[in-house]
C-alpha positions, 0 to 999 in steps of 0.5 A: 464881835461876830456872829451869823445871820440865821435869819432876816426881815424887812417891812415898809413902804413898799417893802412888805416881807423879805420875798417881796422886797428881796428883788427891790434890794438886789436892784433887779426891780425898781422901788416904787414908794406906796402905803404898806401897813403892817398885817394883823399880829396872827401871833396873838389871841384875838383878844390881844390882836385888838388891843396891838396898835400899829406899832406892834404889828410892825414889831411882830411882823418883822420879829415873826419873819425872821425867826421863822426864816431862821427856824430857831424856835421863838421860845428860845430866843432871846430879844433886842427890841429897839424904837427911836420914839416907841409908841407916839401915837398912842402917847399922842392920844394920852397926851389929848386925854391929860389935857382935855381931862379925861380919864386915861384908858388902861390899856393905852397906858399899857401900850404907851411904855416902851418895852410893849411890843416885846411884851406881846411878842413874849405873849404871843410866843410863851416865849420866857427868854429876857428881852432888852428894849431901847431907843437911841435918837437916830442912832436906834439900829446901831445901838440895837445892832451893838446890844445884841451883837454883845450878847452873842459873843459874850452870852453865846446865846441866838438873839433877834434883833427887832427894830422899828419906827413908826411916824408920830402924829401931827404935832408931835411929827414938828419937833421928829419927823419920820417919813413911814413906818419901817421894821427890820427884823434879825436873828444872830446867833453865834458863829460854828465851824461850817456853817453856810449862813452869812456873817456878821462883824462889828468893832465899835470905834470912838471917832465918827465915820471918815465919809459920813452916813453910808446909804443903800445904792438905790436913789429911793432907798437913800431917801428911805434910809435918811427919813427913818431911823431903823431904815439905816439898817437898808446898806446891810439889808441890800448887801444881804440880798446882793450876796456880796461881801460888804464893809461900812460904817454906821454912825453911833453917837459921837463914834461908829459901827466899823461892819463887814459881812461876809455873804457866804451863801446868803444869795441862795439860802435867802431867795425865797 
């Protein structure tokens, strides 16, 4: 399966937008770890804004970057949102809630369900296109990554690709520890003759990758990539930024994502 990379985003620590993070990836700047939460969701009413939990600012952070970057209009787009655990703090405190016997708030239960952030996005965007929403354990980005590459070749249709993972609280964080919050953000769209944005191609394989998990060449990013399920998607990130062609296998499961890009122009279309 291929498609185009019309647009792209990242959020972390230390990693806050793609301008910002973009000389970081390409090597040109040393990575320095430090807090970066997610800004307000200035896609929402305010209303709406003070209902988002930090999960879904970190969706519709990436999620806005992206689109806008790929100047398709939101509203047509159809969504692949992926999370290894969704919302854990908010399940954490129904969680308190149900043992201490307390009532459960409407609008923690609303946030609690997996499929929230794609519903604010859709809200914010009156955006009435179908969105997929799944979690895959540490396999999120691959399993994502497969959905939407699917819907574009077989639907022919430009789809973002949203995936982010936020640490769960204490003592939930025992059983699944994820390092930071971390959000990527991509828009596929199907592939047309001419066109000088980077390509992506993605053959599904039944056995699992021959070296093992494939990491960014940066040692802070390795560390990244291996504490945070979405931050598996850093390899293809950096290649991005690098504008070089690049060709890996990322863990799926029992099997693979077999990957190659081809940056075409990527290095001066995604610049700034």
């Amino acid at each position: 399966m291929e498609a185009r990379i019309a647009g792209m985003s990242i959020w972390g620590p230390g990693l806050e937008g793609w301008s910002a993070s973009r000389p970081i990836l390409t090597g040109e700047q040393q990575y320095v770890v430090r807090e970066s939460p997610p800004p307000p969701a200035a896609l929402l009413s305010p209303t709406e804004r003070r209902r988002a939990g930090v999960v879904t600012r970190l969706a519709l952070a990436v999620a806005r970057e992206a689109v806008a970057m790929s100047a398709v209009p939101a509203a047509g787009l159809r969504g692949v949102f992926g999370s290894a655990t969704g919302d854990g703090i908010v399940l954490h405190t129904i969680l308190e809630a149900l043992a201490k016997g307390d009532p459960v708030s409407p609008t923690q239960f609303h946030n609690s369900v997996h499929n929230s952030p794609a519903g604010y996005w859709s809200i914010g965007t009156g955006s009435a296109q179908p969105v997929s929403c799944l979690g895959c354990h540490d396999f999120t980005f691959a399993a994502a990554l497969l959905k939407a590459m699917a819907q574009v070749c077989v639907e022919r249709v430009s789809t973002l690709l949203c995936v982010y993972d936020v640490p769960l609280p204490v003592p939930l964080d025992v059983k699944y520890p994820i390092a930071a919050l971390f959000g990527v953000g991509l828009v596929l769209s199907p592939v047309e003759s001419g066109s000088e944005a980077p390509t992506i191609s993605v053959d599904y394989a039944a056995e699992p990758p021959i070296s093992g998990s494939v990491t960014p060449s940066q040692p802070g990013l390795q560390a990244l990539s291996r504490a945070i399920p979405a931050a598996r998607a850093l390899r293809l990130l950096e290649s991005l930024a690098r504008g070089v062609p690049d060709a890996f296998a990322l863990a799926y499961l029992d099997g693979r994502l077999d990957i190659r890009l081809d940056p075409c122009s990527t290095a001066s279309r995604f610049s700034v």
